[in-house]
C-alpha positions in Angstrom: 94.3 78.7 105.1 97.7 79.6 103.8 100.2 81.7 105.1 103.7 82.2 103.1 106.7 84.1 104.4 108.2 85.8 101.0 110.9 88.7 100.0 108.6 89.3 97.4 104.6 89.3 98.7 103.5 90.4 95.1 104.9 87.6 93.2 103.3 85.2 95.8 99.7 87.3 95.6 100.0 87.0 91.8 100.5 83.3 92.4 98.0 82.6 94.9 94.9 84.6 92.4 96.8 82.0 89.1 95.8 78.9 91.9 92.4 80.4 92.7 91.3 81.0 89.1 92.5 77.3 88.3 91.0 76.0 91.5 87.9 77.9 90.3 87.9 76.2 87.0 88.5 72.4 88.6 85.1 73.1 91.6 83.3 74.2 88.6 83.1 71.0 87.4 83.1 68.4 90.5 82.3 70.8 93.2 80.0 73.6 92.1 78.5 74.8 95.4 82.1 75.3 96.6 83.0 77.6 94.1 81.6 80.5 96.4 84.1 80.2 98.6 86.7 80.0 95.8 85.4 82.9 94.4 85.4 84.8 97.6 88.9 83.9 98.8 90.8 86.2 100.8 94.1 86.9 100.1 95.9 89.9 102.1 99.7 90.8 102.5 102.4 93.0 104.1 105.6 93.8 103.2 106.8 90.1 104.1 103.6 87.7 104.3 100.4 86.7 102.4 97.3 84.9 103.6 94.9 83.0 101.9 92.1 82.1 103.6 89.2 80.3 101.7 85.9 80.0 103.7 82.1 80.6 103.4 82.1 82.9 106.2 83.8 86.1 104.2 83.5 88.7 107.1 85.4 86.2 109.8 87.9 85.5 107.2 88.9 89.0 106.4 89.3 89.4 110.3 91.1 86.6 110.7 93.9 87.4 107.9 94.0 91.1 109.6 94.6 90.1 112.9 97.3 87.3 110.9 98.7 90.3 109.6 98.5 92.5 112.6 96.5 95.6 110.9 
């Protein structure tokens, strides 16, 4: 789980997907049966914060980074 506090949420989103796809790239190797989660990541934002939560239960993190994010 990541939450970052930014003047510029897009930048940061666009950062976070650059670390998933290299993270994705590194599990592929050593930790193949993680890559699911990697894969699935959530990231969500406002118009000052973006979460990243990686987890094998999908549905419970989308909640989670909603209720983060108050929507």
């Amino acid at each position: 789980v990541g939450v970052f506090k930014t003047e510029n949420p897009d930048a940061v989103a666009e950062n976070v997907n650059d670390y998933l796809k290299a993270t994705k790239e590194q599990m592929k190797n050593y930790y193949p049966d993680e890559v699911f989660k990697v894969d699935n990541a959530v990231v969500e934002s406002d118009s000052g914060r973006v979460v990243l939560i990686i987890s094998e239960d999908i549905e419970s993190a989308k909640s989670e980074a909603k209720k983060i994010l108050g929507k």
